[in-house]
N, C-alpha and C positions, 0 to 999 in steps of 0.2 A: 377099825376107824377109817382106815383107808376104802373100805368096801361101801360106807356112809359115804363118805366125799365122792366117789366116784357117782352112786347113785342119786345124789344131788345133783351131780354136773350131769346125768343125764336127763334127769325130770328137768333141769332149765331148759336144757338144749331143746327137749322133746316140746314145751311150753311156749319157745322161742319159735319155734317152726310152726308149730300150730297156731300163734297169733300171726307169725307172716302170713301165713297161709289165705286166713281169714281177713287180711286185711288186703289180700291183691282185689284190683279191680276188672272186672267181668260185666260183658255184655250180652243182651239177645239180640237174635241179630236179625235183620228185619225181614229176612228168604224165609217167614215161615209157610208150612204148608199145611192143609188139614187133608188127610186122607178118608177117599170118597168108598164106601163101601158097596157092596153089591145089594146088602140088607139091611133091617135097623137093628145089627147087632155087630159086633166085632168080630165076631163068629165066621161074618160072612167075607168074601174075597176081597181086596182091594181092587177096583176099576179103574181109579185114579187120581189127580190129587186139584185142591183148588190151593191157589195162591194165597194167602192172609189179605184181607181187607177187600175182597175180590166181589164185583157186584153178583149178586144170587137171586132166584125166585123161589120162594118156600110154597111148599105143592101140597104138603101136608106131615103131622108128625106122629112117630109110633104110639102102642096102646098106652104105656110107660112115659112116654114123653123127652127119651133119653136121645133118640134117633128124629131125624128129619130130613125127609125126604126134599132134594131140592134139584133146580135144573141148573144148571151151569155150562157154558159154550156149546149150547145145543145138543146137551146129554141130559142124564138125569140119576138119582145116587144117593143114597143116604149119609149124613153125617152127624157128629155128633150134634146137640142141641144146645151146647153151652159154647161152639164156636160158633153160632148165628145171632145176630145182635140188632137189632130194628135199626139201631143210630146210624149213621153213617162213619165208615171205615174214618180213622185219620189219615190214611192214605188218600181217599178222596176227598176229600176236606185239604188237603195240602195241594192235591192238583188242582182245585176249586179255586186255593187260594192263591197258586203259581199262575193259571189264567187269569185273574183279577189283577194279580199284582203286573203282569204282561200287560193286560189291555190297559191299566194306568201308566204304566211307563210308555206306552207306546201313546197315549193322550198327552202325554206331559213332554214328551219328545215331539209331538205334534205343538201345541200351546207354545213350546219353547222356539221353534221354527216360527210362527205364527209372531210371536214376539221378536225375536233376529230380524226380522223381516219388515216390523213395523218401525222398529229401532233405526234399521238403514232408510227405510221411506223417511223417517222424521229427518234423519240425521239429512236425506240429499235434501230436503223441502227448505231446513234449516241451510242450507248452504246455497240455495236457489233464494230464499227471502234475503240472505245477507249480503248475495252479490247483486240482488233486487235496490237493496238498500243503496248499497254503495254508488250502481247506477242514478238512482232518484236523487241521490246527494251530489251525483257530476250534473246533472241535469238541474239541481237549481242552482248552482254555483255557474253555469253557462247561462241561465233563465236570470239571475244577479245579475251578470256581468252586461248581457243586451238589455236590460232595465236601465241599465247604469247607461250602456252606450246610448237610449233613446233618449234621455234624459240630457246629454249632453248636447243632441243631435236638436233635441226640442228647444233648450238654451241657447244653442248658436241657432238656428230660424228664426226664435224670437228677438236674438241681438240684430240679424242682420236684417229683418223686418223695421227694427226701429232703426237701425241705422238708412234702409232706404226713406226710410219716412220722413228723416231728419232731412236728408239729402233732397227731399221733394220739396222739402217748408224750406230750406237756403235755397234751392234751384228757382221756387215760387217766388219767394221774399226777393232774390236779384232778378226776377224779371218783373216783378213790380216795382222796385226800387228805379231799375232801368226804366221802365215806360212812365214815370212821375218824370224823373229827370228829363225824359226825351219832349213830355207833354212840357215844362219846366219852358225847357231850352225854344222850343216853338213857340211858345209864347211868346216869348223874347224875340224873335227874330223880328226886322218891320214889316209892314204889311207895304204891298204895292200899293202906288196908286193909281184909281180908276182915268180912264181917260177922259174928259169931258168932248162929248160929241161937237159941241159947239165950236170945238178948237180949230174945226176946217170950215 
């Protein structure tokens, strides 16, 4: 009995580890390399290795089709056929995509200055028209006030215009008054009389 129980604690145990096992998590890692051979067979030496996603030129492929001959950093080598792939790398398609996304940040970082820039021009114009403003508004508030001043300057001219005027018809009217009265009084006065010649 005890010999059962034991062998059950160990087929858990063993059951328990082999699902941990299977359930850790594992990566490839993206340093892979394909090794470049002398010939189109594995047969032949290794010469050297190409990087994963690495650009190539295919120069041509063995009788089988397994082997492909390619040139790489100004060598040349056979490799397998099923590491060669027409598409382009995701590696290049990422630097593809890292340049693009650079030269939009770097437009948008431009556009963004460009705007900063127009934002301050608005903003001084805006403070150049509202201290324009406030000028134009001292200016007719002075441009009011000398309106006003001519206005009174043209009131008093025209009072004292009529008041000379008035002064000219009394001054007139008493020197006509006086020269009736003076004609008046001559009148009145006697006249001489002539002498008669006969008188000597």
């Amino acid at each position: 009995m005890k010999l059962r129980i034991l062998t059950v604690c160990l087929m858990l145990v063993s059951t328990w580890s082999t699902t941990a096992k299977a359930e850790q998590s594992a990566y490839v890692s993206d340093q892979l390399t394909v090794f470049v051979h002398s010939g189109p067979t594995r047969n032949y030496r290794i010469v050297g290795t190409i990087e994963a996603g690495s650009a190539i030129k295919l120069i041509e492929k063995s009788e089988d089709g397994s082997f492909s001959q390619v040139e790489y950093d100004n060598k040349t080598g056979w490799i397998e056929s099923q590491y060669v792939s027409n598409e382009q790398s995701l590696k290049e398609k990422f630097s593809q995509s890292q340049q693009a996304l650079e030269k939009v940040t770097a437009e948008l970082a431009e556009v963004t200055n460009k705007l900063n820039t127009q934002q301050s021009e608005q903003m001084l114009l805006e403070s150049q028209l509202e201290r324009q403003q406030q000028n134009n508004g001292k200016l007719e508030s002075s441009l009011q006030n000398y309106q006003m001043q001519l206005a009174q300057i043209q009131q008093s001219d025209a009072e004292t215009q009529e008041k000379v005027k008035m002064d000219w018809m009394v001054k007139g009217g008493a020197l006509a008054l006086g020269s009736l009265i003076l004609g008046y009084l001559l009148a009145l006065m006697p006249r001489r009389k002539k002498r008669n010649p006969d008188f000597f």
